[in-house]
FIKOLZA-1660 file (N, C-alpha, C; in steps of 0.1 Angstrom, whole numbers, plus 5000, padded with zeros to 4 digits):
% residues 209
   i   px   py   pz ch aa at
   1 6876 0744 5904  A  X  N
   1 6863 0752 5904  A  X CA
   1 6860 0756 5890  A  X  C
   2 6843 0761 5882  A  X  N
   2 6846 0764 5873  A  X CA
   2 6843 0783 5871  A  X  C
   3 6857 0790 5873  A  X  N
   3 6849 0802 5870  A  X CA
   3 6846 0805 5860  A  X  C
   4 6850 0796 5850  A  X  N
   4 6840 0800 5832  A  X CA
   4 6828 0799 5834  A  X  C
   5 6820 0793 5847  A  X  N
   5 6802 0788 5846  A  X CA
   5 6802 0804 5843  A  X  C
   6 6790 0805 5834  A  X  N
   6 6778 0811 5830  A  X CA
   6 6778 0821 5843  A  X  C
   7 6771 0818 5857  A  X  N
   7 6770 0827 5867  A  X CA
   7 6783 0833 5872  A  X  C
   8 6794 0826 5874  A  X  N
   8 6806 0837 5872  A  X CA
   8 6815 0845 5865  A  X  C
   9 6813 0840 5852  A  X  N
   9 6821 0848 5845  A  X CA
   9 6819 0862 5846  A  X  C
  10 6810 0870 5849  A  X  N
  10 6809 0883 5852  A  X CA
  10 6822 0888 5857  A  X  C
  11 6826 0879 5867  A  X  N
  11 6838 0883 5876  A  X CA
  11 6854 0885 5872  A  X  C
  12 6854 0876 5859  A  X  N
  12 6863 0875 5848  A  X CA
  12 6863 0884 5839  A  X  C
  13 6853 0889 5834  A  X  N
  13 6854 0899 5826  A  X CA
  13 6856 0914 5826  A  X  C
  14 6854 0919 5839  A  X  N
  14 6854 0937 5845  A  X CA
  14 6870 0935 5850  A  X  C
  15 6878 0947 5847  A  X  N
  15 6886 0953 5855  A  X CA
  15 6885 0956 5866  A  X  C
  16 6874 0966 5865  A  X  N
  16 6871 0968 5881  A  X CA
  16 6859 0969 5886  A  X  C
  17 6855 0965 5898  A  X  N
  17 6840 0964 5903  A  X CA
  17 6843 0974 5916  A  X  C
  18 6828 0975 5916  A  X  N
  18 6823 0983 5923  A  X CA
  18 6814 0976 5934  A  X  C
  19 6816 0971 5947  A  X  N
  19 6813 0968 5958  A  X CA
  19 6805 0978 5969  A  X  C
  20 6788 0979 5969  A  X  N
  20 6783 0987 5975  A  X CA
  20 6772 0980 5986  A  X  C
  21 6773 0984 5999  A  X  N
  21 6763 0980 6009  A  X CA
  21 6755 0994 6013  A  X  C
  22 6742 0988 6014  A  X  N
  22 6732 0998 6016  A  X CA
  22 6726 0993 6030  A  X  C
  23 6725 1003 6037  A  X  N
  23 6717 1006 6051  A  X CA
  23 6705 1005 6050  A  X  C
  24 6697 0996 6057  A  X  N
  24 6684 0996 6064  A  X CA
  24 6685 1007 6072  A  X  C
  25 6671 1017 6070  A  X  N
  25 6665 1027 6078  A  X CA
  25 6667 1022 6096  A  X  C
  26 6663 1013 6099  A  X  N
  26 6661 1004 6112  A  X CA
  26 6672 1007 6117  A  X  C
  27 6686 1003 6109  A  X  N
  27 6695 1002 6116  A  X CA
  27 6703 1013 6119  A  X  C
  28 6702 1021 6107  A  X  N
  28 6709 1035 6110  A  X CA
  28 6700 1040 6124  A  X  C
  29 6692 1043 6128  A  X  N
  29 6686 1050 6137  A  X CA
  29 6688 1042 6150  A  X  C
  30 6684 1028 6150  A  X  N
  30 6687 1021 6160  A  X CA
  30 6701 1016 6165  A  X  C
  31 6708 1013 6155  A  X  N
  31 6721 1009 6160  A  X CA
  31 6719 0993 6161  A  X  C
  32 6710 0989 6158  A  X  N
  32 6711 0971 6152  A  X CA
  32 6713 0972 6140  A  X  C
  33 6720 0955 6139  A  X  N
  33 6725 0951 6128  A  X CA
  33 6715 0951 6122  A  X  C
  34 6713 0949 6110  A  X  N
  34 6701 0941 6099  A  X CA
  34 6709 0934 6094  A  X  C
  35 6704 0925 6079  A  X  N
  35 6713 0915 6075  A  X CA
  35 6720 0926 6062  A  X  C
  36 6730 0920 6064  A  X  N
  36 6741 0929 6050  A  X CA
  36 6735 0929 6039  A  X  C
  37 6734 0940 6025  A  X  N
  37 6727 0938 6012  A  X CA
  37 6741 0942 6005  A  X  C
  38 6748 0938 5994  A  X  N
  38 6749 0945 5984  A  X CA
  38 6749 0945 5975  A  X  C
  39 6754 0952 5962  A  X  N
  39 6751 0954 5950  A  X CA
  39 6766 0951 5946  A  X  C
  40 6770 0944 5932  A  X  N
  40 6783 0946 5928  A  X CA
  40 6782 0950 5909  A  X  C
  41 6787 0961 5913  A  X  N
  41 6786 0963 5895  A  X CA
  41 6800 0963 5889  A  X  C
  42 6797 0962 5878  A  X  N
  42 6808 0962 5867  A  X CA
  42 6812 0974 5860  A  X  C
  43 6828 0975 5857  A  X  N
  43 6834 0987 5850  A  X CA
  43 6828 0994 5841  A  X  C
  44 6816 0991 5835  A  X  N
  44 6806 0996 5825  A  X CA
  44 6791 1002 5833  A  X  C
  45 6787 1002 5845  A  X  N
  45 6781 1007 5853  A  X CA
  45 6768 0999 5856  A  X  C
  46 6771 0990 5850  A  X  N
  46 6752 0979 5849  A  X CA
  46 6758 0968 5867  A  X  C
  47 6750 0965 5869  A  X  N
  47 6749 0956 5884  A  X CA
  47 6749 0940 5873  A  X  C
  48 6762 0934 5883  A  X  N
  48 6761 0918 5877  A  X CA
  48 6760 0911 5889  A  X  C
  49 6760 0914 5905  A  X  N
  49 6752 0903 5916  A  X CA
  49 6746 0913 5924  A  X  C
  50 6739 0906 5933  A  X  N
  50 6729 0915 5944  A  X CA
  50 6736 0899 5958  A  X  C
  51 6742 0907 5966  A  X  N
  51 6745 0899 5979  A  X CA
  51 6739 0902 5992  A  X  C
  52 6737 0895 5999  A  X  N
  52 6732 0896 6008  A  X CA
  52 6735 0884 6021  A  X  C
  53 6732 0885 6033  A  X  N
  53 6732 0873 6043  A  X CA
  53 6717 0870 6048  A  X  C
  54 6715 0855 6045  A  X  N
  54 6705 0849 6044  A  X CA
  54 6704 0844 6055  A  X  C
  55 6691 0839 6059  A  X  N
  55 6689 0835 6072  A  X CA
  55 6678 0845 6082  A  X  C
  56 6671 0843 6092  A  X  N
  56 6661 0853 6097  A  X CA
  56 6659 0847 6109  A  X  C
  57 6651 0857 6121  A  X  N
  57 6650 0851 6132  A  X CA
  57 6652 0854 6143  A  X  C
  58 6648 0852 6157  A  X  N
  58 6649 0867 6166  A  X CA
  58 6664 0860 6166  A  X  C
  59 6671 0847 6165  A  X  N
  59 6684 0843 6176  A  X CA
  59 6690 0846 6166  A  X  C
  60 6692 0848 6153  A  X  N
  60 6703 0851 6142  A  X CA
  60 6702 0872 6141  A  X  C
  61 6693 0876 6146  A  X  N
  61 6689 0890 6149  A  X CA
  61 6698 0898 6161  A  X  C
  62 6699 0887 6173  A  X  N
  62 6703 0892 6185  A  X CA
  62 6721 0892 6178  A  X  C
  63 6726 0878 6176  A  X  N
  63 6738 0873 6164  A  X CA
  63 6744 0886 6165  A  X  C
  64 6733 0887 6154  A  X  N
  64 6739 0904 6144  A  X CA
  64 6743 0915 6150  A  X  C
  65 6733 0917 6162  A  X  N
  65 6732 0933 6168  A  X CA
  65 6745 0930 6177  A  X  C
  66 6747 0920 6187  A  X  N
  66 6759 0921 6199  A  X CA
  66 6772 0914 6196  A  X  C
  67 6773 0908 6183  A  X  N
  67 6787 0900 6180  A  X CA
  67 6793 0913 6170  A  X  C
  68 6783 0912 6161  A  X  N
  68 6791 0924 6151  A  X CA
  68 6797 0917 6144  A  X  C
  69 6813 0924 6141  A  X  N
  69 6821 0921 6133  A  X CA
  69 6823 0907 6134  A  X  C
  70 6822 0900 6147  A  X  N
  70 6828 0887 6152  A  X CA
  70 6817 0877 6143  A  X  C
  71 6804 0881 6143  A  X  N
  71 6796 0874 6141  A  X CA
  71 6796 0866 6129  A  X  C
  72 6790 0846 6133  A  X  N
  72 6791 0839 6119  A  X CA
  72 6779 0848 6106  A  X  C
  73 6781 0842 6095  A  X  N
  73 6771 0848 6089  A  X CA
  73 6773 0832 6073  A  X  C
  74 6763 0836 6066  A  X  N
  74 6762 0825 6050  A  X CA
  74 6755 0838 6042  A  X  C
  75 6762 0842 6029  A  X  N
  75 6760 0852 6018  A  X CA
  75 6759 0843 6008  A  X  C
  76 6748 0849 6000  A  X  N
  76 6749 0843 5985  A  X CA
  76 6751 0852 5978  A  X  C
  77 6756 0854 5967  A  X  N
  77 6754 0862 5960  A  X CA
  77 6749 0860 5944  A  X  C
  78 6740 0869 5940  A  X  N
  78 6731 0857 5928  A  X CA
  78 6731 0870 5914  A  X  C
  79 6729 0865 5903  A  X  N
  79 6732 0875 5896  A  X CA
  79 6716 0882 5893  A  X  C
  80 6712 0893 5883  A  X  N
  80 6703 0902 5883  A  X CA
  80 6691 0888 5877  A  X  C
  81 6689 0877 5876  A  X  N
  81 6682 0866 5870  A  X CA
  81 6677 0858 5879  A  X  C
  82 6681 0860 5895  A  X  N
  82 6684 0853 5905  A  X CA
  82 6693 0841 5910  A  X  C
  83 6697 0840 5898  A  X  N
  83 6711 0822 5898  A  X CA
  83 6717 0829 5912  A  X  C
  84 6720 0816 5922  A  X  N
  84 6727 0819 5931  A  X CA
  84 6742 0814 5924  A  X  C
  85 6756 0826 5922  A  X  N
  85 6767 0825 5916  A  X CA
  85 6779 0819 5932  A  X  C
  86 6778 0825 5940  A  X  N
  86 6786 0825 5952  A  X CA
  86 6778 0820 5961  A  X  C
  87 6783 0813 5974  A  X  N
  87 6782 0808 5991  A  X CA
  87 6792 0812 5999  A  X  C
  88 6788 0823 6008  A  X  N
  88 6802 0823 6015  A  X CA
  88 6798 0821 6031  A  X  C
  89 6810 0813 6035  A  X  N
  89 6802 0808 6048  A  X CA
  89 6810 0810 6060  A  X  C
  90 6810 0820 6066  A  X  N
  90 6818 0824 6075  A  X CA
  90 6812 0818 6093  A  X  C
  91 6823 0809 6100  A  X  N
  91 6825 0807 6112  A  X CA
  91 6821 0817 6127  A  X  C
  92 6816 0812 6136  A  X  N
  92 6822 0824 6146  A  X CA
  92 6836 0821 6151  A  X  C
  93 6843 0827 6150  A  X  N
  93 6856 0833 6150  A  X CA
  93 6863 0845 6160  A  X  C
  94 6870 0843 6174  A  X  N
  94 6871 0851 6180  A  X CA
  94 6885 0857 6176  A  X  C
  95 6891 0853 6170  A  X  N
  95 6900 0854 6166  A  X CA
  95 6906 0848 6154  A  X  C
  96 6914 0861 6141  A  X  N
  96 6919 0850 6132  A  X CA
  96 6906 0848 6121  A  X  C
  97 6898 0859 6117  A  X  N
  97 6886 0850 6106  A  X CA
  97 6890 0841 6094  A  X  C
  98 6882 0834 6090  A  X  N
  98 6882 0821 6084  A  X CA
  98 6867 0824 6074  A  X  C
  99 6867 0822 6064  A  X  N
  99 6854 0822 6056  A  X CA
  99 6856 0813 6045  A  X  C
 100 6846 0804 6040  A  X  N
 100 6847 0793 6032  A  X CA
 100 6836 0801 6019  A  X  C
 101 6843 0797 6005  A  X  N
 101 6837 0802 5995  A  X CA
 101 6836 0790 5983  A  X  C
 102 6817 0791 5982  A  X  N
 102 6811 0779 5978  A  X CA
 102 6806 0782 5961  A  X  C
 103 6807 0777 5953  A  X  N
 103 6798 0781 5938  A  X CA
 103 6785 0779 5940  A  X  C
 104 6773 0781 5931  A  X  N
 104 6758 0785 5936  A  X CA
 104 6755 0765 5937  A  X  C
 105 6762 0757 5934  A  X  N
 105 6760 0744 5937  A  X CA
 105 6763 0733 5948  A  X  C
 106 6774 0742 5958  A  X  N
 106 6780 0737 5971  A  X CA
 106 6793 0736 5968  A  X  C
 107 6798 0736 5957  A  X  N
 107 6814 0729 5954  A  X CA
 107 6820 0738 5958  A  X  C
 108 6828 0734 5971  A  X  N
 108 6839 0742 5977  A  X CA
 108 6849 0754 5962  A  X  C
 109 6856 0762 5963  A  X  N
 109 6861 0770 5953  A  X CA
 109 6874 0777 5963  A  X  C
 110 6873 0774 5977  A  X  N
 110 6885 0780 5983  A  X CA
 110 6880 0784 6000  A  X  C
 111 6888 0793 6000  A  X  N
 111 6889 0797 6014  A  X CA
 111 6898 0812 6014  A  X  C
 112 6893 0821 6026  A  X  N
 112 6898 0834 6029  A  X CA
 112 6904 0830 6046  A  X  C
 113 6915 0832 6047  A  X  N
 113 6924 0827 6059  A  X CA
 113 6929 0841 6066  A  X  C
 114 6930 0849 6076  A  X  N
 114 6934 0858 6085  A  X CA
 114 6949 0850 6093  A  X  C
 115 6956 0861 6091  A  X  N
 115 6972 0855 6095  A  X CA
 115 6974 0868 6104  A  X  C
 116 6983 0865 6115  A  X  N
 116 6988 0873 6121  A  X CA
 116 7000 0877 6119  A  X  C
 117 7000 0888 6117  A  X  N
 117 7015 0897 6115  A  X CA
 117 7013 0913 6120  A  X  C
 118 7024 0915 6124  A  X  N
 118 7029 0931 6129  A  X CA
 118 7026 0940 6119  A  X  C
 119 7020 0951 6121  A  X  N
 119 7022 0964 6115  A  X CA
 119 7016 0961 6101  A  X  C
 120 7008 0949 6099  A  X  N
 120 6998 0949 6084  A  X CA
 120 6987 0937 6089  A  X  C
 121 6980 0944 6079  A  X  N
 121 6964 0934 6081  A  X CA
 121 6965 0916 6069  A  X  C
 122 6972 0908 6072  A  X  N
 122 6971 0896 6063  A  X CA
 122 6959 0890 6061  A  X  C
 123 6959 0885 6045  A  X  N
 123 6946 0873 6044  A  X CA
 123 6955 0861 6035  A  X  C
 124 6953 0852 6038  A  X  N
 124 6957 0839 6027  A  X CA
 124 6945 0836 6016  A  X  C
 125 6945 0837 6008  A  X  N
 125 6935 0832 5996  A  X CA
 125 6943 0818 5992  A  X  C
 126 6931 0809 5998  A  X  N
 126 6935 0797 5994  A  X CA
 126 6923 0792 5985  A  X  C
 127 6932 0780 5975  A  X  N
 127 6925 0773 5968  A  X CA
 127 6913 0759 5981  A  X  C
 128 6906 0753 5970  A  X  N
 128 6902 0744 5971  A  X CA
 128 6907 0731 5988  A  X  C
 129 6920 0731 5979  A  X  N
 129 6927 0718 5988  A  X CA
 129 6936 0727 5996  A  X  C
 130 6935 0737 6000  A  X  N
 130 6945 0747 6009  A  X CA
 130 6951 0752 6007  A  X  C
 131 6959 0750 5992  A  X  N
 131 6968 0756 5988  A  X CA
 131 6966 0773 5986  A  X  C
 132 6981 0779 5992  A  X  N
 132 6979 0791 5985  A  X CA
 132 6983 0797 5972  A  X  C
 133 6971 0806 5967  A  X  N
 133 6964 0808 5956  A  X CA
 133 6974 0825 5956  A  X  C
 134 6973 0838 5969  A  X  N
 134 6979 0845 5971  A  X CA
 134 6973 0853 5984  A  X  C
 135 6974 0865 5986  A  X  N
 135 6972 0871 6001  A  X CA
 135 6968 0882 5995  A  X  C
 136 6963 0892 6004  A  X  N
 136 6957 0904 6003  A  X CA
 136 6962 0910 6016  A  X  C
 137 6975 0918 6016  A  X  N
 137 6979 0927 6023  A  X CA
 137 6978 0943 6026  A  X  C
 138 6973 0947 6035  A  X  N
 138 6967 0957 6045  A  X CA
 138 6979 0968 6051  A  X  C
 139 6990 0974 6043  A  X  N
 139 6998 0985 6054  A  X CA
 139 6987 0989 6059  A  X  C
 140 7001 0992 6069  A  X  N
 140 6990 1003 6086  A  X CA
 140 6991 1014 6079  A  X  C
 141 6998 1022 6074  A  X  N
 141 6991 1038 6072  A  X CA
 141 6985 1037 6057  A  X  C
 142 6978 1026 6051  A  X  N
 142 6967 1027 6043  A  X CA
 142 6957 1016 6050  A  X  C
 143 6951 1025 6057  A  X  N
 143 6939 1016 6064  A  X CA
 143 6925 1014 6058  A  X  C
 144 6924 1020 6046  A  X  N
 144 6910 1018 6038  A  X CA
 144 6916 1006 6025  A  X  C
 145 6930 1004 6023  A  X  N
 145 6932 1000 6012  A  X CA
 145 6942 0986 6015  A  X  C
 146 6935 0973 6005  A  X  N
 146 6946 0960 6010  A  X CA
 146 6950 0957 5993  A  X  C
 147 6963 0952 5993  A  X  N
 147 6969 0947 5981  A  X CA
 147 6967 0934 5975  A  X  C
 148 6963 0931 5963  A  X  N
 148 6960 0919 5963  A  X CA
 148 6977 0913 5960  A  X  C
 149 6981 0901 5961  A  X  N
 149 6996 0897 5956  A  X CA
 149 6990 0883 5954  A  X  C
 150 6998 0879 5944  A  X  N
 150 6998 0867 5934  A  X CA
 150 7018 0861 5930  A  X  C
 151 7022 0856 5942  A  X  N
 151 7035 0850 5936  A  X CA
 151 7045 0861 5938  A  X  C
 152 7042 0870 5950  A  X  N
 152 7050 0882 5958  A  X CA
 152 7047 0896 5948  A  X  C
 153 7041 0893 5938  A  X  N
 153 7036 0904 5927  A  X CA
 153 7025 0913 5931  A  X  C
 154 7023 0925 5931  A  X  N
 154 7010 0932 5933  A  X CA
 154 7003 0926 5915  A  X  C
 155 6991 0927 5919  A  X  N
 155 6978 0927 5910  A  X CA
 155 6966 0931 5913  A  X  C
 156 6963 0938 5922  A  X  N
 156 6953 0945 5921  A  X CA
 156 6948 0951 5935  A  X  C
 157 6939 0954 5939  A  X  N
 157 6938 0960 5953  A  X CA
 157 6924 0963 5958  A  X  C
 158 6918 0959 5968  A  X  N
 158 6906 0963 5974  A  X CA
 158 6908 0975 5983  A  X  C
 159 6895 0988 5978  A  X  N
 159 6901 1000 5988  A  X CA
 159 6885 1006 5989  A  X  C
 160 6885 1008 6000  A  X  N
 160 6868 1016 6009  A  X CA
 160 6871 1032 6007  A  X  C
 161 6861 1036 6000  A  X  N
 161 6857 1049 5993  A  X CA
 161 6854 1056 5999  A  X  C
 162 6857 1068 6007  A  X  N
 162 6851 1075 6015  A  X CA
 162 6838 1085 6006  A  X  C
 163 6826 1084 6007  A  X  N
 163 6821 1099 6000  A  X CA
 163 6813 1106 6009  A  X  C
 164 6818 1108 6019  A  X  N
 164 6811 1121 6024  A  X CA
 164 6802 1117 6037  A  X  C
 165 6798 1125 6048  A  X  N
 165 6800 1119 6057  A  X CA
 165 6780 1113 6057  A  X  C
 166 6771 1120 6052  A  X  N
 166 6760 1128 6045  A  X CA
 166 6757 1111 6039  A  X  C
 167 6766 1113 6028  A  X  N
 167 6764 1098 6017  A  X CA
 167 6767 1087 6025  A  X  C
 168 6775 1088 6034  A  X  N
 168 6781 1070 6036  A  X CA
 168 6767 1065 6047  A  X  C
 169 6762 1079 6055  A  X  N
 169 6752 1073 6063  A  X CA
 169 6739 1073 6059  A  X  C
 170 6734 1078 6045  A  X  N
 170 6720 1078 6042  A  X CA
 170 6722 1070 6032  A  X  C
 171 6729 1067 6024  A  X  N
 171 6728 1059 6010  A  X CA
 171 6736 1050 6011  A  X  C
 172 6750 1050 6010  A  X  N
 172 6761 1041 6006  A  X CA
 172 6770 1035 6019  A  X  C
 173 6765 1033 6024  A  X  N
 173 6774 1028 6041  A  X CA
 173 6788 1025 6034  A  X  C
 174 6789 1017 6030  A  X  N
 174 6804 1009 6023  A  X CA
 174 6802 1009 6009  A  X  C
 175 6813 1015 6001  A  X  N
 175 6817 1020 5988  A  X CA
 175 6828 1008 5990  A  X  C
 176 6831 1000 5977  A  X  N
 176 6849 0994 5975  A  X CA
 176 6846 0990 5964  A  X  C
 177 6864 0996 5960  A  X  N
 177 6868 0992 5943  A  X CA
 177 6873 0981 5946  A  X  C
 178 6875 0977 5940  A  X  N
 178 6881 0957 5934  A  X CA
 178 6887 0967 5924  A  X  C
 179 6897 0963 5918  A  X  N
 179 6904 0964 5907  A  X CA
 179 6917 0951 5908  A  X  C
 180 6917 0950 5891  A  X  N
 180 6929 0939 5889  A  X CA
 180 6934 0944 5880  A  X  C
 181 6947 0948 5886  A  X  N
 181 6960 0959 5877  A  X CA
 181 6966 0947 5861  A  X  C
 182 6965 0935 5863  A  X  N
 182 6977 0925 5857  A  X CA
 182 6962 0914 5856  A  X  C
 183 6965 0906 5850  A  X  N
 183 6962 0893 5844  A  X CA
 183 6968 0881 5853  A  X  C
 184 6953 0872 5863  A  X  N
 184 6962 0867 5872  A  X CA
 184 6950 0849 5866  A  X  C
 185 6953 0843 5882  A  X  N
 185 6943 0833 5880  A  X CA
 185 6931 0836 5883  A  X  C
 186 6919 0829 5874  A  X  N
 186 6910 0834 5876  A  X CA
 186 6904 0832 5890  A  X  C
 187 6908 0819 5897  A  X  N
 187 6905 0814 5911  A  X CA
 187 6909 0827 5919  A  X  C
 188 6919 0832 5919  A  X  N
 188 6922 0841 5928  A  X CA
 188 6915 0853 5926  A  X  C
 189 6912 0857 5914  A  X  N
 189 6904 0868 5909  A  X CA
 189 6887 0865 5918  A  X  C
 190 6883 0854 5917  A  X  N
 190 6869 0852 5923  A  X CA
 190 6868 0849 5938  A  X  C
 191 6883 0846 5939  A  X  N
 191 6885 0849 5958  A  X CA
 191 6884 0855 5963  A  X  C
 192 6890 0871 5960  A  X  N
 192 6894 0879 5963  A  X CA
 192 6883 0891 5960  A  X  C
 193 6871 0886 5953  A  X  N
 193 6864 0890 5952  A  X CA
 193 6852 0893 5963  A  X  C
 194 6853 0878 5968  A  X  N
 194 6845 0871 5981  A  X CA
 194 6853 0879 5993  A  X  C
 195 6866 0875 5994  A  X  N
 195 6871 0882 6001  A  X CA
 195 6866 0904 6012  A  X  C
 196 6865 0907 6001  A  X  N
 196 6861 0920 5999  A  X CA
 196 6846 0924 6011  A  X  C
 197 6839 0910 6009  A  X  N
 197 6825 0910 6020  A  X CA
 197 6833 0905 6034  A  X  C
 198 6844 0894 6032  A  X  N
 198 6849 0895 6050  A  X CA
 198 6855 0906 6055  A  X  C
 199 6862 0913 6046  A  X  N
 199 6872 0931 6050  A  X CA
 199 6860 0939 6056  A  X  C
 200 6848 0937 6048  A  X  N
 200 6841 0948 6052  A  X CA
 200 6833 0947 6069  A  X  C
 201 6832 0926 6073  A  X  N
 201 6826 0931 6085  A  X CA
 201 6841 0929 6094  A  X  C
 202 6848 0922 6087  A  X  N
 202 6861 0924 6099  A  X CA
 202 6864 0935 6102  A  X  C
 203 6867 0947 6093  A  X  N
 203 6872 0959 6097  A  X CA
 203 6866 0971 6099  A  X  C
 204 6855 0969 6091  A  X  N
 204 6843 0985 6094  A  X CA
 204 6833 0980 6097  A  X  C
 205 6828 0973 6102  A  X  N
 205 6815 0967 6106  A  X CA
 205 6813 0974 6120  A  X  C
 206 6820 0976 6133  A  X  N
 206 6821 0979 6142  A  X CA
 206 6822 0999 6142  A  X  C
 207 6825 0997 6132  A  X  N
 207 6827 1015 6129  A  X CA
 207 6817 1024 6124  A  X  C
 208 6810 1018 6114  A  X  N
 208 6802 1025 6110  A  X CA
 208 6805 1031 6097  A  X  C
 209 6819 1025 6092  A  X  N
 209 6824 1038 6079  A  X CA
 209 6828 1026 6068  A  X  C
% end
């Protein structure tokens, strides 16, 4: 893959990002889905993509509102210029999610894989040709917060921000830091980035927090 292109480097260059989804009025009040929006800014406070799930329609609408978390979905994510940088293309999946992560040109760049294991939440970050790249592990008594690991090493960690009960339902539904503690591959760095949009409908999509 190349994460030097021009549209990704953003993702290479912050320590930590900032991962934010905002609420449609509609939905808060109704309790239907709308389609996901976010924002991802960088350690310096400027926005470097605007994401979202693309697609429209009463049958991709009904989708949304009664599958939920289960539901398939395709996100682009494009930077403040409009370049589409990311494709992420997630399955319906009753089990076990699976999400495929595309460059703004179609060229596969990897895959986010759901493993089953006791007493922690598993993801495989695979490359390209399947290989794994590293995992992003979930303990049970940190339920907002998963580890990224690279070669049994921590490096960095995705963790959902609580602010207030007030903020998360009028402004900021879903707050998460990305941070990368250590210097890893950059493939894994831009997985795991992607990654961050499946945690949020696999685990709090159904919640509300």
């Amino acid at each position: 893959m190349p994460p030097e292109s021009t549209a990704l480097a953003p993702l290479l260059q912050h320590r930590a990002l900032r991962v934010r989804q905002t609420k449609e009025w509609a939905e808060i009040l109704t309790g239907f889905e709308g389609r996901n929006r976010y924002q991802v800014v960088g350690d310096n406070g400027q926005p470097l993509f605007f994401a979202g799930e693309v697609g429209s329609g009463v049958g991709l609408f009904l989708v949304r509102s009664f599958f939920k978390a289960k539901r398939p979905f395709t996100m682009e994510l494009k930077t403040p210029t409009g370049v589409t940088a990311l494709r992420l293309r997630r399955p319906l999946r009753l089990l076990f999610s699976h999400m495929k992560v595309e460059d703004g040109e179609g060229r596969l760049l990897g895959s986010i894989q759901q493993r089953f294991a006791f007493f922690s939440r598993i993801y495989e970050v695979r490359g390209p040709s399947g290989e794994v790249l590293g995992r992003l592990r979930g303990p049970l008594f940190s339920p907002w917060t998963f580890i990224l690991e690279e070669n049994g090493k921590d490096v960095g960690r995705i963790q959902k921000r609580w602010g207030g009960l007030g903020k998360e339902m009028f402004s900021e539904a879903d707050n998460f830091g990305v941070v990368f503690e250590k210097e890893q591959d950059a493939r894994l760095r831009t997985l795991a980035v992607a990654a961050t949009f499946l945690i949020d409908f696999v685990h709090f999509e159904n919640y509300g927090v």
